[in-house]
C-alpha positions in Angstrom: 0.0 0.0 0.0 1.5 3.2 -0.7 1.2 6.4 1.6 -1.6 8.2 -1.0 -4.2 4.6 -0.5 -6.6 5.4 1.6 -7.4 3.7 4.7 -10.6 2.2 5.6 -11.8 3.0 9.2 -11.5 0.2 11.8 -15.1 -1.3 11.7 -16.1 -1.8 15.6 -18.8 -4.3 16.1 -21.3 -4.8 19.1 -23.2 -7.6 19.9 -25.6 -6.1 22.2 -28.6 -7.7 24.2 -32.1 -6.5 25.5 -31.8 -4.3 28.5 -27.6 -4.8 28.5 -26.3 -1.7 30.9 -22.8 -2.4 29.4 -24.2 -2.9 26.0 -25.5 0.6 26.6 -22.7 2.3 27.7 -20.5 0.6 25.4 -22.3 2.1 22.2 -22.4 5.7 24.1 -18.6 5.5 24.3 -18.4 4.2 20.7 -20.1 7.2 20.0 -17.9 9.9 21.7 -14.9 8.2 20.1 -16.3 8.7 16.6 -15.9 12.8 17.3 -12.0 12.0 17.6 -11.9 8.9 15.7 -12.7 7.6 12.0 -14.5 4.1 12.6 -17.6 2.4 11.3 -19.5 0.8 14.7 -21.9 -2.0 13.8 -24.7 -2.9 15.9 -25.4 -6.5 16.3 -28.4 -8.0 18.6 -27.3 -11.0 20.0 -31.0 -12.6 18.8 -30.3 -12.3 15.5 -28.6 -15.2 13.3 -25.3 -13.0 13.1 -25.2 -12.1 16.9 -25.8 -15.9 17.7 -23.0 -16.7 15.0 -20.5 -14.4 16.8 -21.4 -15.7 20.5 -21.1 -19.0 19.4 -17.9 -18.4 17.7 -16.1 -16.0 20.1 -17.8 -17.4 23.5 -18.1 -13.9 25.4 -18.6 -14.5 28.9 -20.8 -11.2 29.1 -22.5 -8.5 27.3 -21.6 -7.4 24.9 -19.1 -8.9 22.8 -17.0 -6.2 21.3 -14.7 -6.8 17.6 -12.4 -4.9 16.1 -12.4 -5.8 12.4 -13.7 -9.3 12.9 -11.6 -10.2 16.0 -12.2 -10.0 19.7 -11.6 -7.5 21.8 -13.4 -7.4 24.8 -16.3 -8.9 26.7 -18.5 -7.0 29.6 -17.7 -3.7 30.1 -16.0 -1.6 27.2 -12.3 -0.7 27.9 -12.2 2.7 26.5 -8.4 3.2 27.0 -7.6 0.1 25.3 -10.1 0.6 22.9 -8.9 4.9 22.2 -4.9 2.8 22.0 -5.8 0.7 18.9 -8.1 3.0 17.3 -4.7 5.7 17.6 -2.3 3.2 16.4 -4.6 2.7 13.5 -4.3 6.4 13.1 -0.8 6.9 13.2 -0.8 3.8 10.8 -3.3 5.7 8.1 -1.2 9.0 8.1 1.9 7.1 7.9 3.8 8.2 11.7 
């Protein structure tokens, strides 16, 4: 890839349930990172034949299960730091630091 390709935005994915407090809270601070960060955030319900597919395949213990481009991150409660470390590597990655 040469410095002038673009890069696309880390695609953050959360399989959420009914009435999830972390699911919740998770999607607000998904939210407030999107006014710093480029990402795409999909919402997932874990009812659905995808959310069951991801559960099955990535065995959170607790809502809700959080990816970063396809693979796990977290489980539970969303670790923003973590979260703001890899979204700013990916960022010094696209402009080339």
């Amino acid at each position: 890839m040469s410095p002038s390709d673009p890069v696309d935005p880390p695609v953050v994915t959360v399989v959420h349930a009914p009435a999830c407090h972390f699911c919740h809270d998770a999607e607000e601070a998904l939210a407030a990172l999107t006014q710093e960060y480029s990402l795409v955030i999909r919402r997932v319900g874990i009812e659905t034949m995808e959310g069951r597919a991801l559960v099955a395949e990535h065995g959170p213990p607790m809502n809700p299960l959080v990816l970063v481009d396809g693979q796990f991150f977290s489980a539970g409660r969303l670790p923003r730091k973590k979260l703001a470390k890899v979204l700013q590597g990916r960022h010094a990655v696209a402009v080339g630091a």
